[in-house]
C-alpha atoms as an extended CHARMM CRD file, in Angstrom:
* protein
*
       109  EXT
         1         1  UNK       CA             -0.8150000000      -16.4960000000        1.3800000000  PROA      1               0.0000000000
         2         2  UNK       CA             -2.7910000000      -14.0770000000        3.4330000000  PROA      2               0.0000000000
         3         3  UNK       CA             -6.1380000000      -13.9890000000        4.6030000000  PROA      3               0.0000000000
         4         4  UNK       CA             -7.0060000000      -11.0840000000        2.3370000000  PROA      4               0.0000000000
         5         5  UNK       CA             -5.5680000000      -12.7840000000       -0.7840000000  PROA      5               0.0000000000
         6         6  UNK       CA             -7.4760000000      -16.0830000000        0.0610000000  PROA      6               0.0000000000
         7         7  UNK       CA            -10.6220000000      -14.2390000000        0.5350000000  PROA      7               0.0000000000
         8         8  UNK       CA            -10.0610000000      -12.3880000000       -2.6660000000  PROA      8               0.0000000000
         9         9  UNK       CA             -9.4410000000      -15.8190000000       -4.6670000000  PROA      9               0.0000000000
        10        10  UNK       CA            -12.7130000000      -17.1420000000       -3.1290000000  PROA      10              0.0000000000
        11        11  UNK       CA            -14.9740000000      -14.0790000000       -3.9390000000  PROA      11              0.0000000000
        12        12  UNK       CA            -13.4740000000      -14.3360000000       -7.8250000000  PROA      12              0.0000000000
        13        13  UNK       CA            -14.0870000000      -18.0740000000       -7.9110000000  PROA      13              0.0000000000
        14        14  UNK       CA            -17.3620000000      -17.8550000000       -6.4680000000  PROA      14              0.0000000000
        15        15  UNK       CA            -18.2550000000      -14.2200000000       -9.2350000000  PROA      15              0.0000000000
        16        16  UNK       CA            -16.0460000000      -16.1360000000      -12.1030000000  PROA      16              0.0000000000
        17        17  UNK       CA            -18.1490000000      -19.5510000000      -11.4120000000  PROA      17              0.0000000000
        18        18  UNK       CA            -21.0480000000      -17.4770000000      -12.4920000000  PROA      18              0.0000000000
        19        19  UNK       CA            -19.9120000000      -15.2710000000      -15.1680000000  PROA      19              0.0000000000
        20        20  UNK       CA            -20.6760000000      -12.4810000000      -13.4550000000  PROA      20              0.0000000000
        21        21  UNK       CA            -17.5930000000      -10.7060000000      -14.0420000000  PROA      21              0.0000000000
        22        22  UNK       CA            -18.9230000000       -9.0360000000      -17.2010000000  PROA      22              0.0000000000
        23        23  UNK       CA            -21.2360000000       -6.6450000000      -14.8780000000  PROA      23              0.0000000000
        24        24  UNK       CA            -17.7200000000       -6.1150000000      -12.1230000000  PROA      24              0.0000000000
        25        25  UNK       CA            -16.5390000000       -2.8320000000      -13.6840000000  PROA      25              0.0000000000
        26        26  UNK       CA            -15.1210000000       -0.1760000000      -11.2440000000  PROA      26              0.0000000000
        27        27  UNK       CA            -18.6530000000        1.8360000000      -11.5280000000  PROA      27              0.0000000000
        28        28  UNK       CA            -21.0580000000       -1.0090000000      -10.9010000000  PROA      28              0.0000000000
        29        29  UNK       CA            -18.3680000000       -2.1730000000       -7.5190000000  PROA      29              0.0000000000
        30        30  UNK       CA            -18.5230000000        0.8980000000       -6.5080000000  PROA      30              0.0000000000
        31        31  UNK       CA            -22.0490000000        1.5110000000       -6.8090000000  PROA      31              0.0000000000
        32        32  UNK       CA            -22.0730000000       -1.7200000000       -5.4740000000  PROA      32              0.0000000000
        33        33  UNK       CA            -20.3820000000       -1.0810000000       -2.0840000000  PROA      33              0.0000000000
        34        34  UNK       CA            -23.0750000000        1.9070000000       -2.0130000000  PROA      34              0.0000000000
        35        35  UNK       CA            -26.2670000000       -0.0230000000       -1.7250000000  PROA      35              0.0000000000
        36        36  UNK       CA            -25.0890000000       -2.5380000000        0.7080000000  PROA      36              0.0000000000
        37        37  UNK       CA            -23.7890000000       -0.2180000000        2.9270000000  PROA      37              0.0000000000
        38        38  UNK       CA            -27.3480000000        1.6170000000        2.4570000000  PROA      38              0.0000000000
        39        39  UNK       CA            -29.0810000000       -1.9930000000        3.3980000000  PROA      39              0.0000000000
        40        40  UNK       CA            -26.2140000000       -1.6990000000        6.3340000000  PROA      40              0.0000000000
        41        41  UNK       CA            -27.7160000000        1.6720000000        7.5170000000  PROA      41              0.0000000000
        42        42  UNK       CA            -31.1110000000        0.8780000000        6.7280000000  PROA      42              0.0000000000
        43        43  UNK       CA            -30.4860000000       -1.9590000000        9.8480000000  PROA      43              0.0000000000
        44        44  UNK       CA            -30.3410000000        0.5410000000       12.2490000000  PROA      44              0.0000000000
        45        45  UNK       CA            -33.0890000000        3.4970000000       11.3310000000  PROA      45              0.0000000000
        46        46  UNK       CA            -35.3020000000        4.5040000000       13.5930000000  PROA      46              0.0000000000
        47        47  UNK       CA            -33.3680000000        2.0430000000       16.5860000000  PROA      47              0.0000000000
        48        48  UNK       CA            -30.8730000000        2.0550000000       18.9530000000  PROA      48              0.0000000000
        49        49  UNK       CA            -27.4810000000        0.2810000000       17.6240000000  PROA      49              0.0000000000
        50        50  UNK       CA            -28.4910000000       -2.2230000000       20.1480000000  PROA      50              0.0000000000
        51        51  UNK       CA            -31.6640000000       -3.0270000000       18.3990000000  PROA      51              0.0000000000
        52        52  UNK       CA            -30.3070000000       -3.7580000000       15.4180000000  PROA      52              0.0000000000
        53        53  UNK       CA            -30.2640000000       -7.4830000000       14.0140000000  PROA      53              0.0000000000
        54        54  UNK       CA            -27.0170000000       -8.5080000000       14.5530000000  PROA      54              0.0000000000
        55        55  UNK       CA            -27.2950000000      -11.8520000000       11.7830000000  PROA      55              0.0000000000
        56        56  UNK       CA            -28.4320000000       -9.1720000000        9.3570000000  PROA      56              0.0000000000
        57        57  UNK       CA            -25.7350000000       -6.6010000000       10.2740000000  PROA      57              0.0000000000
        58        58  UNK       CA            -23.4080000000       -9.7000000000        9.8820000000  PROA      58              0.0000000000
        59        59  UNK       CA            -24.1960000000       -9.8240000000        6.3800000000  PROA      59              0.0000000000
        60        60  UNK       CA            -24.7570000000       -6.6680000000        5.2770000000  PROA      60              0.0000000000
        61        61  UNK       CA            -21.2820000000       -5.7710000000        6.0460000000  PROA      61              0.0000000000
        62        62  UNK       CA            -19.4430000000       -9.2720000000        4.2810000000  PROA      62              0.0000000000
        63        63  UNK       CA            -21.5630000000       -7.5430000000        0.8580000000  PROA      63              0.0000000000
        64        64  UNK       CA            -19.7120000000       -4.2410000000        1.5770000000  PROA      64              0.0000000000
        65        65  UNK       CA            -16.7490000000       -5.8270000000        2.5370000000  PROA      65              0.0000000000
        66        66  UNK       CA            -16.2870000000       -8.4890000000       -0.7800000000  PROA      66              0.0000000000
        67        67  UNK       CA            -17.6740000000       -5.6100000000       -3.2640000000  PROA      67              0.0000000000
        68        68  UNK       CA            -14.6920000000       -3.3850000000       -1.6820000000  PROA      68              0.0000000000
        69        69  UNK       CA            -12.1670000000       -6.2700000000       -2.4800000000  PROA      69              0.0000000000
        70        70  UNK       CA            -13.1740000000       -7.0370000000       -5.5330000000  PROA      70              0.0000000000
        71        71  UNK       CA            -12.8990000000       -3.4960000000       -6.8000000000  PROA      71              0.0000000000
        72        72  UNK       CA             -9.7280000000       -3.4110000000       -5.0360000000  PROA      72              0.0000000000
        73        73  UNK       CA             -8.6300000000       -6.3140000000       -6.6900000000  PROA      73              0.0000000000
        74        74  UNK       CA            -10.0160000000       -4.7970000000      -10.1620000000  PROA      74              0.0000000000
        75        75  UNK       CA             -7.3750000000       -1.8340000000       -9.6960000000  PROA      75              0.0000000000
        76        76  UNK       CA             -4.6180000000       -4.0920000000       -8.3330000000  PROA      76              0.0000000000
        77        77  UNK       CA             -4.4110000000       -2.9930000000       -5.2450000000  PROA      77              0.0000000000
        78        78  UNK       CA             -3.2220000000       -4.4770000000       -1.9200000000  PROA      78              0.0000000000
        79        79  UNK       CA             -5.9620000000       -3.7890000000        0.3980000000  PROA      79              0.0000000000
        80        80  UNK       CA             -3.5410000000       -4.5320000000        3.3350000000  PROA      80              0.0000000000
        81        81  UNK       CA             -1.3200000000       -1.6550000000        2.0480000000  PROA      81              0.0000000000
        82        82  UNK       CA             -3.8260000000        0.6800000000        0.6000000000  PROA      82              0.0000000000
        83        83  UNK       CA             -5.1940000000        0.5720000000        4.9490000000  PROA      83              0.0000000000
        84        84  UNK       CA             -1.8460000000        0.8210000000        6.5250000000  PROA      84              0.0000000000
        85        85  UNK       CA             -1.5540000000        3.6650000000        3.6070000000  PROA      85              0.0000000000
        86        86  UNK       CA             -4.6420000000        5.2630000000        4.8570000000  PROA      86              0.0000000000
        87        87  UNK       CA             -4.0060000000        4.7700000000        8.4710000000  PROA      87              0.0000000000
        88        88  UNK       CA             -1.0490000000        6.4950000000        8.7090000000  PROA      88              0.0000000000
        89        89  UNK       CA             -2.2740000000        9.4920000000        6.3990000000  PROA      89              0.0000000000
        90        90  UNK       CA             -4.9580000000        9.8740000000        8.9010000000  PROA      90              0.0000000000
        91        91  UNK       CA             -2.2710000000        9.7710000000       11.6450000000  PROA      91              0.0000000000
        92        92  UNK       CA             -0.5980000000       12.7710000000       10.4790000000  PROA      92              0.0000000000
        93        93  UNK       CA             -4.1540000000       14.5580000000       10.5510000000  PROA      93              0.0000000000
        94        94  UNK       CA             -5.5510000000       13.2070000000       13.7540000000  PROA      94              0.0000000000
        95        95  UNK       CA             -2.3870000000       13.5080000000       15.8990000000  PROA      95              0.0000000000
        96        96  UNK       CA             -2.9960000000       12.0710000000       19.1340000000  PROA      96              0.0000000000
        97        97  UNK       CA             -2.0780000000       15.4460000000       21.0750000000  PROA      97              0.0000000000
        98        98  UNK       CA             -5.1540000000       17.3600000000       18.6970000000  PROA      98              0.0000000000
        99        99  UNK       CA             -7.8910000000       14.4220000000       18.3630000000  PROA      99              0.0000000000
       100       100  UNK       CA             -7.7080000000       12.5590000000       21.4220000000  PROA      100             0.0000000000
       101       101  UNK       CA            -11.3740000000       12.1190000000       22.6470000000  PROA      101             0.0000000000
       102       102  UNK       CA            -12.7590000000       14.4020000000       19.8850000000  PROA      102             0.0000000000
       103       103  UNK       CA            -15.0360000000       14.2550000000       17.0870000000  PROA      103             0.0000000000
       104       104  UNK       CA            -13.6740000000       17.1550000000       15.4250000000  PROA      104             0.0000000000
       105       105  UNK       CA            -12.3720000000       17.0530000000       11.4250000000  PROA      105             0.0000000000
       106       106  UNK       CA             -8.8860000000       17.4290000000       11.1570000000  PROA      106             0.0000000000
       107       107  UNK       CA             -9.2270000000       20.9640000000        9.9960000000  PROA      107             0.0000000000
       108       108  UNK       CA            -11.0150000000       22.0820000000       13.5570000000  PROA      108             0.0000000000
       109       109  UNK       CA             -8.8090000000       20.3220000000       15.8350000000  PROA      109             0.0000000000
């Protein structure tokens, strides 16, 4: 089993424990992922990154990270496939002869 499905299986015994699947639907994950990333920015305004509390960060990001697998796991997805996916998409925008050492979108490179 893989890391991703075992983390999966622990974040839906831990929500299912609690019966708080009734208030998982796609919108509320999503909006979800949202305000925990906002807490995750909210860690770093008005500092330099290394200011920022690094415990805090550390659990700021496991809430965006087990809100974005369980909405993954809502639509069935395979997170490890839906990131290689990605990954290579973004490879065929950002080749490495165009984006190397550049911040520029794929549409300015």
């Amino acid at each position: 089993m893989s890391d991703i499905k075992t983390l999966t299986e622990a974040l839906i015994k831990f929500r299912n424990e609690r019966d708080w699947e009734q208030f998982h639907n796609p919108k509320d994950l999503a909006l979800a992922i949202n305000v925990e990333a906002g807490e995750l920015l909210e860690l770093f305004l008005w500092k330099n990154a290394e200011e920022a509390n690094k415990e805090k960060i550390k659990e700021e990001l496991a809430d965006v990270l087990a809100y974005a697998f369980l909405l993954a796991d809502r639509y069935g997805f395979d997170v490890k496939d839906i990131l290689l996916e990605k990954i290579q998409k973004n490879a065929e925008k950002y080749p490495v002869d165009k984006a190397k050492g550049t911040a520029k979108k794929y549409n300015e490179l």
